[in-house]
C-alpha positions in Angstrom: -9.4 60.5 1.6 -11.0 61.2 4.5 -12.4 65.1 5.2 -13.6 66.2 8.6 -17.4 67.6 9.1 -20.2 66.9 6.7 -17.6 66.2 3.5 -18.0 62.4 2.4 -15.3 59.8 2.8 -13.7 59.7 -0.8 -10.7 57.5 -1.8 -10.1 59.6 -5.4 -10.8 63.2 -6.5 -13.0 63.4 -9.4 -11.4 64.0 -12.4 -8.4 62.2 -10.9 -8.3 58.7 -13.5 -8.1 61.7 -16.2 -5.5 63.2 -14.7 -3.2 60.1 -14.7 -2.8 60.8 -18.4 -1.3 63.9 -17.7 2.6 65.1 -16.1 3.8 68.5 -15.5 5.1 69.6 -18.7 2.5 68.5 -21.2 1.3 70.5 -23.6 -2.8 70.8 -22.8 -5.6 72.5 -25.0 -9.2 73.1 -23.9 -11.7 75.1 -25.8 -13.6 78.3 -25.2 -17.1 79.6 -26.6 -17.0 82.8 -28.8 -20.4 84.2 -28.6 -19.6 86.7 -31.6 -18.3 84.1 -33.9 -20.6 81.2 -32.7 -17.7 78.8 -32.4 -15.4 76.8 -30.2 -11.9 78.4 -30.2 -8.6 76.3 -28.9 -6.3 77.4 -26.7 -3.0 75.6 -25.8 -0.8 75.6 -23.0 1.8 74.3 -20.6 0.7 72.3 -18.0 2.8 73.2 -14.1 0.7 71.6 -11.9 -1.9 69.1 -10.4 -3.7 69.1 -7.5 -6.5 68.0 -5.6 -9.1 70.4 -4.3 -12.4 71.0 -2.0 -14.2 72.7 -4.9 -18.4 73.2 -4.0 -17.6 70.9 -0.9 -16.6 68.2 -3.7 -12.7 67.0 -3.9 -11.5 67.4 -7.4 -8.9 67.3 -9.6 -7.4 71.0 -10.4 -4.6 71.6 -13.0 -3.0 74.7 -13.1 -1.3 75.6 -16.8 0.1 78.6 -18.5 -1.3 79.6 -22.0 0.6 79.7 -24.5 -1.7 82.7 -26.2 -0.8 85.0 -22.8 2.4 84.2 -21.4 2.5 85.2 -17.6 -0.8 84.8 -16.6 -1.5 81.0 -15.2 -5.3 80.1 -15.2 -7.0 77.0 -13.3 -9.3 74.0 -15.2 -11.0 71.3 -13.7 -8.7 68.8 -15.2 -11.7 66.7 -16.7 -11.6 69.8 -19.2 -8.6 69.7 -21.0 -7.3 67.3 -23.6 -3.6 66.0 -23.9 -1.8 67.6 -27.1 1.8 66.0 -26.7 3.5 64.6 -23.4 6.4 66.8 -22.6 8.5 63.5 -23.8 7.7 63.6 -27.0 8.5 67.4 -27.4 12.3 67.3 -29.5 13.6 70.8 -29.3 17.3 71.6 -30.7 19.1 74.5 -29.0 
């Protein structure tokens, strides 16, 4: 890719190999730090999109994903972050 001003010259996002393991509809998990409990906690969700962005004048890889723990309210991870659970094919729901 090639950005305009003082941006470098990049042919791939970082964090975009990662991302290739990924498609819309996965479910993700990534962990969060509880200071009181002094533990990594895991949180899952769904993941809608992925996308390239100029982060800190950097290009990288951005997934958007809604939790599964708050319903309605879609959060953004630097995709390096979050770790595939199960690929949306391998999800066998009955309704």
């Amino acid at each position: 890719m090639f950005a305009l001003g003082w941006f470098l010259t990049m042919s791939t996002s970082f964090g975009e190999s990662h991302a290739e393991e990924f498609s819309v509809g996965d479910i993700v998990e990534w962990s969060i730090w509880n200071t009181q409990e002094e533990e990594w906690q895991l949180h899952y969700g769904v993941l809608l999109a992925i996308e390239n962005e100029i982060r800190s004048n950097r290009l990288v890889s951005i997934s958007k994903v809604m939790p599964l723990h708050t319903p309605g309210v879609e959060l953004e991870f630097f995709t390096m972050g979050l770790r595939l659970v199960s690929h949306k094919e391998d999800v066998d729901i009955d309704i």
